[in-house]
N, C-alpha and C positions, 0 to 999 in steps of 0.2 A: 841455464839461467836460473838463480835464486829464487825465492818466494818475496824476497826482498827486492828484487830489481825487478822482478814481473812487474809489481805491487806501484814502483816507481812509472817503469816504462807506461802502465796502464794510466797512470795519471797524467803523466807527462803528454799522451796521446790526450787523453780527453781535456786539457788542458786545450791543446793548439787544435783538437775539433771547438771548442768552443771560443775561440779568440778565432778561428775561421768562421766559422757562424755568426758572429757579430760585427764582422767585417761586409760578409754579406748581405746583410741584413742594412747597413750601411747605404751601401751601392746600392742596392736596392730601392730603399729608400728615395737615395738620390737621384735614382734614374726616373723613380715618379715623379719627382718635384720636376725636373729638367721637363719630362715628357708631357705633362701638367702644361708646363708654359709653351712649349712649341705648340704642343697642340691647342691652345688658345692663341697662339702667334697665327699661326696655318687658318683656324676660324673665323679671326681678324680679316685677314687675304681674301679667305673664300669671302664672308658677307659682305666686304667691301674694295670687289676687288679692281678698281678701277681710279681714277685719279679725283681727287676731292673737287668739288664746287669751285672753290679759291684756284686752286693748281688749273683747272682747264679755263677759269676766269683770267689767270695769268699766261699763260701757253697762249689762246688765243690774241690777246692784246697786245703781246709781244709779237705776235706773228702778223698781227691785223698791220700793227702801227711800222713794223718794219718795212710790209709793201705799200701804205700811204706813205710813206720817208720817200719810197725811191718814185712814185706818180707824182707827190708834190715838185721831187728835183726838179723833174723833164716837165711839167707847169712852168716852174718859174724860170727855167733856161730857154723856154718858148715867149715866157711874155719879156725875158729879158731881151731875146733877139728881136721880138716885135718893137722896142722901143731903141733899141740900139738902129737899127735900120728906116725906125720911121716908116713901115711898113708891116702895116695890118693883115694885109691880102692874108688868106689862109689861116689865122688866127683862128675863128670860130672853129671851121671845120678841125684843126689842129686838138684843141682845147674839150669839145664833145670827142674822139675821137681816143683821146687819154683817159676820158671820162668813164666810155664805153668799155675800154681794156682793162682800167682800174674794177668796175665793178665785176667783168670777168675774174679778174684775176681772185681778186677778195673771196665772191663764190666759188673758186675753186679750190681756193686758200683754207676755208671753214670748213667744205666736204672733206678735204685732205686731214685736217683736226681732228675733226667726227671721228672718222675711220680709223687713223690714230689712235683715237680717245676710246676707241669698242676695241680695237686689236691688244690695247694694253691691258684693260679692262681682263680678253681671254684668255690671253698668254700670261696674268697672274693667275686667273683662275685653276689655268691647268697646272700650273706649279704647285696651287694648294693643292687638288686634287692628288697632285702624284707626290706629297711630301705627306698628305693623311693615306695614300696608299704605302709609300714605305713604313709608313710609323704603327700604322695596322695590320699592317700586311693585306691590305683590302686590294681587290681590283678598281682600277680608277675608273676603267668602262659603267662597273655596276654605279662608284659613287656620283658618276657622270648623271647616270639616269634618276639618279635621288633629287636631284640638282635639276632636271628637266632637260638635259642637256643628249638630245640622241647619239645612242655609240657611232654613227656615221659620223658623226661630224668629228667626233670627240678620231678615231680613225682617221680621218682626210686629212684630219691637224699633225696629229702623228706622222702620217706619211710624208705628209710634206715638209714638215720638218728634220726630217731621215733625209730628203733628199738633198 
């Protein structure tokens, strides 16, 4: 090879290291800007990771008023048989009776919400945890305990989940 085509080749190389370099440089960039917003997305999750005031004001009402719907039904299909029959008898007890099942039910209805409302609450949490452990390559156990959260429990979730 020439002194003249070295001279080229040599350029030509340092040409496309430098137009690789600035491509890199690019990506690079753009992987901070990208990993910038996930991990303020993921932060988002972690400090709020649970359903907003409004959402479980909604969730419950929809769920309250759906089991008042079906205790008013069987109410007014009891006093409509009491007046269709002209006959009372069993009425009251009927009527307390619905009353007593409705209030069961409701508090059962709102514990079941709760529980819900905390279970989505940790099952986002650990998703933020294990999306700032892929993006850091952190263990979720240690970011668990930053978070107050003991690695048993953060384990028992795991495992039950596997299963």
């Amino acid at each position: 090879m020439g002194r003249g085509a070295q001279g080229q080749t040599q350029s030509l190389t340092d040409q496309q290291l430098n137009q690789t370099n600035a491509l890199n440089q690019q990506l690079l960039g753009a992987a901070a800007i990208s990993g910038e917003s996930v991990d303020a997305a993921i932060q988002s999750i972690l400090n709020n990771p649970g359903f907003s005031a409004a959402d479980k004001a909604a969730i419950t009402g929809q769920s309250q008023g759906a089991l008042a719907s079906a205790f008013d039904s069987l109410q007014q299909s009891a006093t409509n048989r009491a007046a269709r029959t002209g006959n009372s008898a069993g009425f009251s007890e009927l009527t307390d009776d619905l009353a007593r099942q409705k209030g069961v039910a409701e508090g059962n209805l709102a514990q079941q919400n709760q529980l819900n409302f905390s279970n989505t609450a940790f099952q986002r949490q650990m998703a933020a945890l294990q999306g700032l452990s892929g993006l850091f390559g952190m263990d979720s156990n240690l970011l668990g305990r930053t978070l107050g959260i003991p690695a048993e429990l953060l384990n028992v979730r795991a495992n039950s989940v596997a299963e």
